[in-house]
PLY file of the C-alpha trace (Angstrom):
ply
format ascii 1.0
element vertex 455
property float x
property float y
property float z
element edge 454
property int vertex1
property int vertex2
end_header
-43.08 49.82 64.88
-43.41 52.93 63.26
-42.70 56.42 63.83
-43.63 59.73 62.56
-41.28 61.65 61.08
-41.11 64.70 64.49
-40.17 61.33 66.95
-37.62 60.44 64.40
-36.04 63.86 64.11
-35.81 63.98 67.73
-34.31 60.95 68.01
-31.86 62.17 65.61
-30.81 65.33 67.69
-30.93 63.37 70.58
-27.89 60.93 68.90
-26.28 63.71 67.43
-26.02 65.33 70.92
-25.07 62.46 72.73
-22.35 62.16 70.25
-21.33 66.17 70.87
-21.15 64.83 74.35
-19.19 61.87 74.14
-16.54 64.15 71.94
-16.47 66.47 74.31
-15.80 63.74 77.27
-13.03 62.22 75.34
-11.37 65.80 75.31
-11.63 66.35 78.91
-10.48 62.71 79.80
-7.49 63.35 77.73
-6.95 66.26 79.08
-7.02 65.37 82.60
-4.55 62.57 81.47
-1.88 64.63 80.30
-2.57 66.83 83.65
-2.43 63.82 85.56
0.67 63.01 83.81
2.47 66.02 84.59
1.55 66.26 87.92
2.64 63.10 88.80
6.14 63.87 86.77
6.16 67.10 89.13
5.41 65.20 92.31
8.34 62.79 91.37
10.64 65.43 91.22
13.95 64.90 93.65
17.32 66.02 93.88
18.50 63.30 92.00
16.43 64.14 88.74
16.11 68.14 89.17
18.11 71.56 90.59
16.13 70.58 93.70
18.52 69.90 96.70
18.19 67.04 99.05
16.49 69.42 101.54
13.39 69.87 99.45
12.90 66.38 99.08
9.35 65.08 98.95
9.61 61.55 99.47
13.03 59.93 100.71
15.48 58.47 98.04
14.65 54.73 97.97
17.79 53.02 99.80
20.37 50.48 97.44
18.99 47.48 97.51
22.62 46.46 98.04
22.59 43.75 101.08
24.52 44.71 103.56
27.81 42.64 103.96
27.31 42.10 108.26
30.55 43.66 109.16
31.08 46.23 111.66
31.80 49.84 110.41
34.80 50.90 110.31
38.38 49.57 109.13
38.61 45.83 108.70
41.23 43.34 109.23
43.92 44.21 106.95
43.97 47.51 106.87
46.21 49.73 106.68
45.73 52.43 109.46
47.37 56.06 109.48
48.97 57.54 112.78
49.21 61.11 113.56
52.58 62.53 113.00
54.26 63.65 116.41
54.46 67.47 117.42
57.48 69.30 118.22
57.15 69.00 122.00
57.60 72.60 124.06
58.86 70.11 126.92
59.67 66.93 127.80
59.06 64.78 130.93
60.87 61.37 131.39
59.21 59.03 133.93
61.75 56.76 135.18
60.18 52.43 135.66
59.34 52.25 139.31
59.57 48.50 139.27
63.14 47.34 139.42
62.77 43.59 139.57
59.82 41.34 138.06
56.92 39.33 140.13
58.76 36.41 139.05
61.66 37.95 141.53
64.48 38.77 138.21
65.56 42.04 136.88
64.10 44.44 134.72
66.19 45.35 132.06
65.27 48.99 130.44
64.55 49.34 127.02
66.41 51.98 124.76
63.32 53.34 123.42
61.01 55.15 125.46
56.96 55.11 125.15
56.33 58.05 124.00
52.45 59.77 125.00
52.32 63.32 123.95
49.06 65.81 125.48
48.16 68.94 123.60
47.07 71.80 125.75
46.43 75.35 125.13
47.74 77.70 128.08
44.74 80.12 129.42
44.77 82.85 126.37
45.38 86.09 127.11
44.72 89.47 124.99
48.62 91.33 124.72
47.82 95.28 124.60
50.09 97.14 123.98
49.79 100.95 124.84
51.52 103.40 122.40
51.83 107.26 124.62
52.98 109.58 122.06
54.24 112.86 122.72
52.81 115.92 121.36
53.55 119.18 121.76
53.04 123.05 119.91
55.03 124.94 118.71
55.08 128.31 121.20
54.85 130.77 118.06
52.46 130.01 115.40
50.94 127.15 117.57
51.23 124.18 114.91
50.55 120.75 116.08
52.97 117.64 116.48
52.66 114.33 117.21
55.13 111.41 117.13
54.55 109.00 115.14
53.83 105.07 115.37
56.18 102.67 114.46
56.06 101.05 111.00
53.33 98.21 110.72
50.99 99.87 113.36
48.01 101.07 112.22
45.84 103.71 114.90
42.77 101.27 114.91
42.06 98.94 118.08
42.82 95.50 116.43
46.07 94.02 115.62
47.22 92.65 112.60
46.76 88.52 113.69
43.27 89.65 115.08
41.94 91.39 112.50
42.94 88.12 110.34
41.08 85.98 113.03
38.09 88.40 112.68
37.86 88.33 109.29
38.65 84.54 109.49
35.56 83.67 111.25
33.41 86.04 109.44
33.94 84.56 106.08
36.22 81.34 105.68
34.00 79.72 108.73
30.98 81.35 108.39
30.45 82.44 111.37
27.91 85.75 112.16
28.94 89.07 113.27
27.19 88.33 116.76
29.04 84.81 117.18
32.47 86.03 116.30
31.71 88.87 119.10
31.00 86.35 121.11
34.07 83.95 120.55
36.18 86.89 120.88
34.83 87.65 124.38
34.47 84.24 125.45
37.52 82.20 124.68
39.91 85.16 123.88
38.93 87.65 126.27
38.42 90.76 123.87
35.28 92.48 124.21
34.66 94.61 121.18
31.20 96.49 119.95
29.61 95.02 117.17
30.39 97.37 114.83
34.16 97.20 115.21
33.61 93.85 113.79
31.96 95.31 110.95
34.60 97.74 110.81
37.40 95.11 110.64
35.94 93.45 107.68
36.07 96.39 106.15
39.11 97.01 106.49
40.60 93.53 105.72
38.39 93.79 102.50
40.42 96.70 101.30
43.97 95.07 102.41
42.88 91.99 100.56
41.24 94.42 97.36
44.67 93.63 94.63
45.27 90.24 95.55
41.73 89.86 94.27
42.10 91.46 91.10
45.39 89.83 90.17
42.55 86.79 90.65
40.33 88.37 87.80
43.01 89.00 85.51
44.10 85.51 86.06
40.41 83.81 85.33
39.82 86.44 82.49
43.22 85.07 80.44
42.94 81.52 81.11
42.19 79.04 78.65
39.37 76.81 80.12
37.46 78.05 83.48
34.04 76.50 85.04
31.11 78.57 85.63
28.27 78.74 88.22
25.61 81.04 89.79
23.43 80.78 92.71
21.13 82.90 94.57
22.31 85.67 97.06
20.07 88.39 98.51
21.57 92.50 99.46
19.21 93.98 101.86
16.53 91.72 100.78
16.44 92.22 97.17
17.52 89.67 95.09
20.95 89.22 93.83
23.37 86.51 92.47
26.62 84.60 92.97
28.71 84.17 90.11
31.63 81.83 90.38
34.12 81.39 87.83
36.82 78.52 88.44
39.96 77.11 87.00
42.60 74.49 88.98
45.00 77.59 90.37
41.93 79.73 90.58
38.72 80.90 91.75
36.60 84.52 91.61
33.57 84.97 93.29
31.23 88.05 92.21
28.03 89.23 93.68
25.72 90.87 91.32
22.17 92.06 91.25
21.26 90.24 87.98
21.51 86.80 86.57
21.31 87.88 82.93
24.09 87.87 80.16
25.09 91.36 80.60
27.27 90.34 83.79
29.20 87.95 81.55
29.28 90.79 79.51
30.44 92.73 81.83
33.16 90.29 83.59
34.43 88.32 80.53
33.62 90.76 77.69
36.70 89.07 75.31
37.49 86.09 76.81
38.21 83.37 73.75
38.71 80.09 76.15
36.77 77.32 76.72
34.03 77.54 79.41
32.43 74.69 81.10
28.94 75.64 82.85
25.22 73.96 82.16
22.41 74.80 79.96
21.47 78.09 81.49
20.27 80.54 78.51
22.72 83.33 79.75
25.69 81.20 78.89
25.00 81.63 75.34
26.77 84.77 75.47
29.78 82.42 74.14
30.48 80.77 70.70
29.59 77.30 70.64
32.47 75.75 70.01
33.71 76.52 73.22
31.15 75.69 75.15
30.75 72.42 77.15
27.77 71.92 78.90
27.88 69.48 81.78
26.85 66.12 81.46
26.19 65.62 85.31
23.09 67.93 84.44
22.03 66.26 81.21
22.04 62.96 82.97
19.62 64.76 85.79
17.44 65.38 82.93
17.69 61.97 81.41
16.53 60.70 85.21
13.62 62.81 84.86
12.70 61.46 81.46
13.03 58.02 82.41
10.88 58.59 85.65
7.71 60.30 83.46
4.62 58.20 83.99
3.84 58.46 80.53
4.93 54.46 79.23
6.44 55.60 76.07
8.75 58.99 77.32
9.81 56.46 79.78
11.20 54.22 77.57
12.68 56.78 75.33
13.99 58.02 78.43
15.96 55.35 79.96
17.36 54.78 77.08
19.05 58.23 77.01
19.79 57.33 80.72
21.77 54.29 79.63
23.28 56.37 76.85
24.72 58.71 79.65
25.82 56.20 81.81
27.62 54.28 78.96
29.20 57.71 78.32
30.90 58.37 81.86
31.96 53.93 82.02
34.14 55.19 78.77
35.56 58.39 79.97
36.88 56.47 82.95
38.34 53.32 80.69
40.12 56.15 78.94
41.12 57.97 81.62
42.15 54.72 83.40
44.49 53.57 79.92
41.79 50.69 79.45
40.97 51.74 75.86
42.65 53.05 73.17
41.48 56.49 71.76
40.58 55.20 68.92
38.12 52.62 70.58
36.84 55.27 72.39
36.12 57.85 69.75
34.16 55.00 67.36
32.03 54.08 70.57
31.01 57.67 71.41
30.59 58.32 68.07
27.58 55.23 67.79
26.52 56.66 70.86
26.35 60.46 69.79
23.92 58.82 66.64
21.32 56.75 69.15
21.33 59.81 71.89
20.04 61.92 68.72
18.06 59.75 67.63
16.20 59.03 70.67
15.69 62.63 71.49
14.19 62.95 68.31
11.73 60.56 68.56
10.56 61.71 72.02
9.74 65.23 69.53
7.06 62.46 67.85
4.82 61.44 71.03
1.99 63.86 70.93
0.89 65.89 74.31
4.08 66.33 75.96
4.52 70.01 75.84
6.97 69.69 79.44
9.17 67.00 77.56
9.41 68.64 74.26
10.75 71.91 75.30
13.34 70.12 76.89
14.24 68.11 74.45
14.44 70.88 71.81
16.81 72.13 74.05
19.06 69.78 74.56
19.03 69.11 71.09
19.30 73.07 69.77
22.50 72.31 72.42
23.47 69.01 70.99
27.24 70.36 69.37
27.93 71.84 73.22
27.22 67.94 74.43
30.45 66.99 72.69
32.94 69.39 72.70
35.24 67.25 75.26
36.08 64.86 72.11
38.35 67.50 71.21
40.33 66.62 73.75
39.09 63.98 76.02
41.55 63.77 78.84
41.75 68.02 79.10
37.91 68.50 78.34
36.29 67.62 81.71
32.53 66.36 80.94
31.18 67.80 83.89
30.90 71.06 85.79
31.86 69.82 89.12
34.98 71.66 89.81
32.41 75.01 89.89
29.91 73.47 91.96
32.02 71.96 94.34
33.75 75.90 94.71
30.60 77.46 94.89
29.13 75.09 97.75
30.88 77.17 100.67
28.93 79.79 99.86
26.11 78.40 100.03
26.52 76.87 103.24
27.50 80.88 104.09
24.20 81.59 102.66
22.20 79.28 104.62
23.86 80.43 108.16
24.12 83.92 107.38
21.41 86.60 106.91
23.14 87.44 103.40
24.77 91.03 103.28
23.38 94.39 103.80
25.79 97.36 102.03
28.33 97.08 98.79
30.81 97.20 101.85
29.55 93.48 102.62
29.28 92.05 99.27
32.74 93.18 98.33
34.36 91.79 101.73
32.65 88.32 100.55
33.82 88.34 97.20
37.16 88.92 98.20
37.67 86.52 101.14
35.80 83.62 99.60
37.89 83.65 96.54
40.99 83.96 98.50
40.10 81.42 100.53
39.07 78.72 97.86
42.01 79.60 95.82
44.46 79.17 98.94
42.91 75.50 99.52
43.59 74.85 95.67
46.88 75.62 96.37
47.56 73.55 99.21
48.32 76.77 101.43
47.29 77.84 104.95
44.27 80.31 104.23
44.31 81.83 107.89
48.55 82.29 107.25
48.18 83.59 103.95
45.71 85.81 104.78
47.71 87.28 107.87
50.77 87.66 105.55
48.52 89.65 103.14
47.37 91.70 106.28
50.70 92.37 107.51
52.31 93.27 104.10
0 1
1 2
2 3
3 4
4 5
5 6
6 7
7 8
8 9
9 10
10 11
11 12
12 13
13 14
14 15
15 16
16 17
17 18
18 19
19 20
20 21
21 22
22 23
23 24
24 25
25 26
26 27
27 28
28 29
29 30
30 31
31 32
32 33
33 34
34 35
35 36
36 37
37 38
38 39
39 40
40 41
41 42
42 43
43 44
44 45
45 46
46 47
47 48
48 49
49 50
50 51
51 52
52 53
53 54
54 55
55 56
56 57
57 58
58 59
59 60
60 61
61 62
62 63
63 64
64 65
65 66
66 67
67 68
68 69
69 70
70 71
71 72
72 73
73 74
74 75
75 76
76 77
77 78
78 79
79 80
80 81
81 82
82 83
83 84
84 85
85 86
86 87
87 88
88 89
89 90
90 91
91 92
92 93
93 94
94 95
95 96
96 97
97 98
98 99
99 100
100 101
101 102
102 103
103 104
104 105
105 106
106 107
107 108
108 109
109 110
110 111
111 112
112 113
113 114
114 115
115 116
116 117
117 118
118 119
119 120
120 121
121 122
122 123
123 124
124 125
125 126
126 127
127 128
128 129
129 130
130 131
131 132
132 133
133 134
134 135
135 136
136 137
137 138
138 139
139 140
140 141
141 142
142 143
143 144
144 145
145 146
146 147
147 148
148 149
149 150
150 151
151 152
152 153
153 154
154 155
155 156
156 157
157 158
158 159
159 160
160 161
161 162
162 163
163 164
164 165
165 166
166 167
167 168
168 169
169 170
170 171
171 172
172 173
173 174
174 175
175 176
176 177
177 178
178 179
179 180
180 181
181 182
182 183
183 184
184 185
185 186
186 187
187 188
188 189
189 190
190 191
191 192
192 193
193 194
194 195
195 196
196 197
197 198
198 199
199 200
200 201
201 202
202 203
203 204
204 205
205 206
206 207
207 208
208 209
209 210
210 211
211 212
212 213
213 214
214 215
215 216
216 217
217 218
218 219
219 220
220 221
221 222
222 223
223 224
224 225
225 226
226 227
227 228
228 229
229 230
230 231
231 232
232 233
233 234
234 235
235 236
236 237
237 238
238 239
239 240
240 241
241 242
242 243
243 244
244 245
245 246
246 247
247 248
248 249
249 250
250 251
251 252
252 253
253 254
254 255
255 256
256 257
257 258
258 259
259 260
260 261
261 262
262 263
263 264
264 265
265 266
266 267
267 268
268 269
269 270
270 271
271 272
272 273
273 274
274 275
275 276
276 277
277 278
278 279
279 280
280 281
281 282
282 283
283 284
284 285
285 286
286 287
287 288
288 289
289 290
290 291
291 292
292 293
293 294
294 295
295 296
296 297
297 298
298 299
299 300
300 301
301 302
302 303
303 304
304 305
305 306
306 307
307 308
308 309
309 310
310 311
311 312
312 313
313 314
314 315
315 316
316 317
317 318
318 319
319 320
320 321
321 322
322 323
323 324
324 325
325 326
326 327
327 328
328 329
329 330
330 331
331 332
332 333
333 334
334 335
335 336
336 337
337 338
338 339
339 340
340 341
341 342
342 343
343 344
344 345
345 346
346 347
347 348
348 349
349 350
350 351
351 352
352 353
353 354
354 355
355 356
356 357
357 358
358 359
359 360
360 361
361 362
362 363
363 364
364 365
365 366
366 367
367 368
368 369
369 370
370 371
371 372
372 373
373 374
374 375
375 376
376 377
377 378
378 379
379 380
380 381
381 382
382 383
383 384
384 385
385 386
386 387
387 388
388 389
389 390
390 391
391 392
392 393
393 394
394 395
395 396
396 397
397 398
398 399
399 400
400 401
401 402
402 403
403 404
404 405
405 406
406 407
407 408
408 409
409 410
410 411
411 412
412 413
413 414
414 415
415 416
416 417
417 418
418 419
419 420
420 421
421 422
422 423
423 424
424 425
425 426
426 427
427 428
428 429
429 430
430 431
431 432
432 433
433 434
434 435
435 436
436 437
437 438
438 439
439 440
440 441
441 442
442 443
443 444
444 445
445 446
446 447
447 448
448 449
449 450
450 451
451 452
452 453
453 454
């Protein structure tokens, strides 16, 4: 059949347009993929692969697949229980046996030891007040004032010393709001106070409490290796942030309106230790070397990796995953005396090698813009992954020690309607360190903080 030469050049812009078409088609297929892709990724985020906590889950966890053994909860035969230890007792009742002779018709011989059942009761609580008259007079000539004064100890405010500690107690170590601590006062101690004396107390508790804080600073500013964290915290509704800086004797707590490296700046401007935090960019503010990012976090992002619906970062990513997990099984062999040091530095040392390499050749898969920037992160931060071989058993590998400090403030955060003056966020800062670094100690907070009162 043949054609004239118009049909065939308008067959041939016809092809070359279907072919423009088809190029263009491809593009937006491939494009949709990767979007596809990274939805999906963002869909599967949890709190087990991301900073999300369990509360913003999407999709429940799935369960172990662990069968379950078919016992009842609880301690099993064997066991070895714990008793409560026995109270000083205020009094003591004995309860002679009634019975004198048996059913069986013989006598009951007493045993030397008694059964001993001891109740706990709290007598009906009542408020002590006790009223200070003064005398006061002039003097009949130039008509100067006097007063006598109060005894040493006594301060002219409402509140005694053990109730401004239970004020401040419940405000800050138990979380508890201004309006429910009013409450509890009135309700189970009978005080009724305003509001603002509450507000008042904490204020003055705050500056009672103001040097033991600072001897805390000085303390986390000269020690050798301290955690850090930050979280979110809001003063009258603009944003600011919780710092928390953390050794084994010691923790600080600072509220500041910025997350940015001038507060570092500004709190540890010379410190030369070793600080263990995560990735975030502010931390940069120290050298390197002694840095140690947190491996708990790294493994997060491993998770994540492994999870990505895209075949090949998946792969690549689960073996990073099995890198980390190989990682932590050593630390504890070591820690436990199961290997030698030696063993253990030539197996992290392989390991250190594949991690690398894998990371690298996750940099190779085209159209993964998400994955790469993490991964040239990690590695630009791959000599802060392994600072703990320095010294494994002193170097912790994780950052747990800050986030396990920092979580009572953020239960605080969630039950509280944050703070409203400087007044507040100092009060916080103070009492939540002192608090935390009381438990560390293994001392009473609410006795050490009434000594502190009362001093």
């Amino acid at each position: 059949m043949n054609i004239t030469q118009k049909e065939y050049q308008l067959l041939r812009e016809e092809i070359n347009q279907l072919k423009a078409d088809n190029r263009r088609l491809i593009a937006k297929v491939e494009e949709l993929t990767r979007e596809n892709i990274e939805l999906r990724d963002k869909l599967g985020l949890n709190s087990s692969n991301s900073s999300l906590p369990s509360s913003r889950d999407l999709y429940k966890i799935r369960k172990s697949t662990k069968q379950r053994s078919g016992r009842k909860p609880g301690g099993q035969k064997g066991h070895i229980g714990t008793t409560r230890d026995r109270m000083a007792p205020d009094e003591i009742i004995r309860i002679k046996l009634s019975e004198q002779f048996c059913t069986c018709g013989h006598a009951i011989s007493r045993d030397k030891d008694s059964r001993i059942i001891q109740t706990v009761e709290i007598p009906p609580i009542k408020p002590h007040v006790t009223e200070y008259q003064l005398d006061r007079g002039r003097c009949s000539h130039c008509r100067k004032y006097y007063s006598a004064h109060l005894p040493d100890g006594v301060t002219p405010d409402l509140l005694g010393q053990r109730l401004k500690t239970i004020i401040a107690s419940l405000t800050s170590m138990f979380k508890g709001s201004k309006r429910e601590v009013q409450a509890v006062l009135q309700n189970v101690f009978g005080v009724k106070i305003a509001l603002g004396t509450v507000s008042n107390t904490e204020r003055r508790v705050s500056e009672y409490c103001k040097d033991a804080y600072d001897q805390l600073v000085m303390e986390i500013k000269s020690s050798e290796q301290i955690h850090a964290d930050e979280t979110g915290h809001k003063n009258k509704g603009m944003r600011y942030w919780a710092w928390l800086f953390t050794h084994s004797k010691a923790t600080v707590l600072m509220l500041k309106p910025s997350r940015g490296m001038k507060v570092l700046q500004q709190i540890l401007p010379e410190f030369k230790g070793r600080i263990i935090s995560d990735r975030y960019a502010a931390y940069n503010y120290f050298p390197q070397k002694n840095r140690q990012i947190c491996w708990a976090h790294l493994a997060r992002d491993f998770e994540r990796i492994a999870n990505s619906s895209h075949l090949t970062v998946s792969v690549y990513g689960k073996y990073l995953r099995s890198g980390a997990q190989e990682l932590f099984a050593g630390h504890r062999a070591l820690r436990d005396n199961m290997i030698t040091k030696q063993l253990f530095f030539r197996r992290l040392s392989k390991l250190r090698r594949r991690q690398m390499y894998y990371l690298k050749q996750l940099l190779k898969i085209e159209n993964i813009p998400r994955v790469h920037n993490s991964v040239q992160l990690m590695i630009q931060a791959e000599s802060m992954m392994w600072t703990f071989l320095q010294d494994p058993l002193r170097i912790p590998l994780m950052n747990n020690a800050a986030e396990q400090q920092i979580r009572p403030f953020v239960i605080y955060r969630k039950k509280s309607f944050f703070t409203w003056s400087e007044r507040g966020d100092r009060f916080l800062e103070r009492l939540i360190s002192l608090h935390l670094t009381w438990k560390q100690n293994n001392k009473n907070p609410f006795e050490q903080l009434y000594n502190l009162i009362a001093a």
